[in-house]
N, C-alpha and C positions, 0 to 999 in steps of 0.2 A: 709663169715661170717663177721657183723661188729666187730670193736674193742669195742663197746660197750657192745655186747653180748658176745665177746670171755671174759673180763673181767668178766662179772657179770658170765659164765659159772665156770671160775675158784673159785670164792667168792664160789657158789654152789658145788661144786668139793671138794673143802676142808671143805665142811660142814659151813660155814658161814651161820647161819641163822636168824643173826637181825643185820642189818644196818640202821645205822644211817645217815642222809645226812643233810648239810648246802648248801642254792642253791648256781648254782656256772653254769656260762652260758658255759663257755667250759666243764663241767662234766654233763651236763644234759642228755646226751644223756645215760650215766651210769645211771642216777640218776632214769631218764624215766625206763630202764629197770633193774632197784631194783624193781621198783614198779610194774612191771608188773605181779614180779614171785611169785607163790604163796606160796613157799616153804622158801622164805624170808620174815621175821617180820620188815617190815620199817617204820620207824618212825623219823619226819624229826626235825631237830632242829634247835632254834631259833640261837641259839650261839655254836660254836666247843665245847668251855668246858663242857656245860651242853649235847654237844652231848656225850663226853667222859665219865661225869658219867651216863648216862643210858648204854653205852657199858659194863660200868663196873658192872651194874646193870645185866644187860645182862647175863654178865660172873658170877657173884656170881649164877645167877639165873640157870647156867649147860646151853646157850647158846653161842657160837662162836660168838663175835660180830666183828661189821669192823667200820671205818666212813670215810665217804666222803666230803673232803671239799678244801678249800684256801689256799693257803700258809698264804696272809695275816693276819690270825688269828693265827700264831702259837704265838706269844707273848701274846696270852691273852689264850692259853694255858697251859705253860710253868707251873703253881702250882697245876694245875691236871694231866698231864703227870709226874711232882716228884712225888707227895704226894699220889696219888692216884694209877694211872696206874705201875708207874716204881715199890713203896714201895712195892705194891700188887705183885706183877712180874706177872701181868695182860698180855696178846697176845694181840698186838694190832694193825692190819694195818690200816692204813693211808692212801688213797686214796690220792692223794693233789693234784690239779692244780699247778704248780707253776707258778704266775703272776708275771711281771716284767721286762723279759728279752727283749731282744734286739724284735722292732718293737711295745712293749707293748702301745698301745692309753691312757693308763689312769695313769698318772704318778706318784699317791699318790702308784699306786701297784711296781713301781720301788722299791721304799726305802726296802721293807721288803725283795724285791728280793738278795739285799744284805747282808742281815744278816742270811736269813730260814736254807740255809744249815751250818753256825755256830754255829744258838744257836740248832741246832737236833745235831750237831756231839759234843759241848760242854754237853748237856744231855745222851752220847752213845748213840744215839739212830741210829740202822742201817738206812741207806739210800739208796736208789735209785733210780736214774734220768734216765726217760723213754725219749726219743728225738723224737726215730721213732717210729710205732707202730710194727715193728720186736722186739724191744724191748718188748714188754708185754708176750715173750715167756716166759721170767723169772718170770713171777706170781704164776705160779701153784708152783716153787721151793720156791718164797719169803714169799709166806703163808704156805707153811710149816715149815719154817723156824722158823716163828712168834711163832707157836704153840707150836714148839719142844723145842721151849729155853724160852717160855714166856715173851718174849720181846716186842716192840711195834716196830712197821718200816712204817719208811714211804716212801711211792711209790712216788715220783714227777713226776706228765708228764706236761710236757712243750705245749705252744702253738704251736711249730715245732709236738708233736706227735700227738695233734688234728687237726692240717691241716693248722693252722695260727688263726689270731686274725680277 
């Protein structure tokens, strides 16, 4: 099974049915199969934040929502994850790439690679950094998680857990 399907299986699993995605070329291959499923409502977004309020759209609406996106954008997150998602105590996971790290081709994604997991652990926001893809065992537990205590978490996987850059 790929790690693309075994994730979008667990999103399905736990009842996720509207995902939200910002393109992201190491996520596409998740992103290819959101959209293939019929039983997920996906709809793709220009920018993370305004993907975060349809999520939250989502959820008022009795919907599980999820979104898929970049690390790079978590700073232009950061006053709808407070104000919105956290105030609400909205469920929220986090699919993230995280760009940046060691071998990253495109250096503007370095910078943020330095700060993503400060400013998510300075918001509480649970985290977890996926390396390998044995790592994504934890999915089916970390979306439960999300749901049980209405919190938002975000999944980081790394360009080591999609295969390299």
């Amino acid at each position: 099974m790929s790690i693309n399907k075994k994730i979008v299986d667990d999103l399905v699993a736990n009842d996720i049915e509207f995902v939200t995605t910002v393109p992201c070329k190491q996520l596409a291959g998740v992103i290819d199969e959101v959209e293939a499923r019929p039983e997920i409502y996906h709809i793709p977004s220009n920018k993370e934040d305004e993907g975060m309020g349809l999520c939250a759209g989502a959820f008022m609406g009795g919907k599980r929502p999820a979104i898929i996106m970049q690390n790079t954008a978590i700073g232009v997150t950061i006053n709808t994850l407070v104000t919105l998602i956290q105030f609400y105590r909205m469920p929220l996971p986090m699919l993230i790439s995280f760009r940046g790290e060691l071998k990253e081709p495109v250096a503007c994604q370095v910078e943020m690679a330095v700060h993503t997991k400060a400013l998510l652990s300075q918001l509480n926001i649970p985290t977890y950094h996926f390396h390998k893809q044995q790592d994504a065992e934890e999915l089916d537990a970390i979306l439960k998680y999300t749901f049980m205590c209405n919190k938002p978490v975000a999944i980081l996987t790394d360009a080591t857990f999609w295969g390299g850059y």
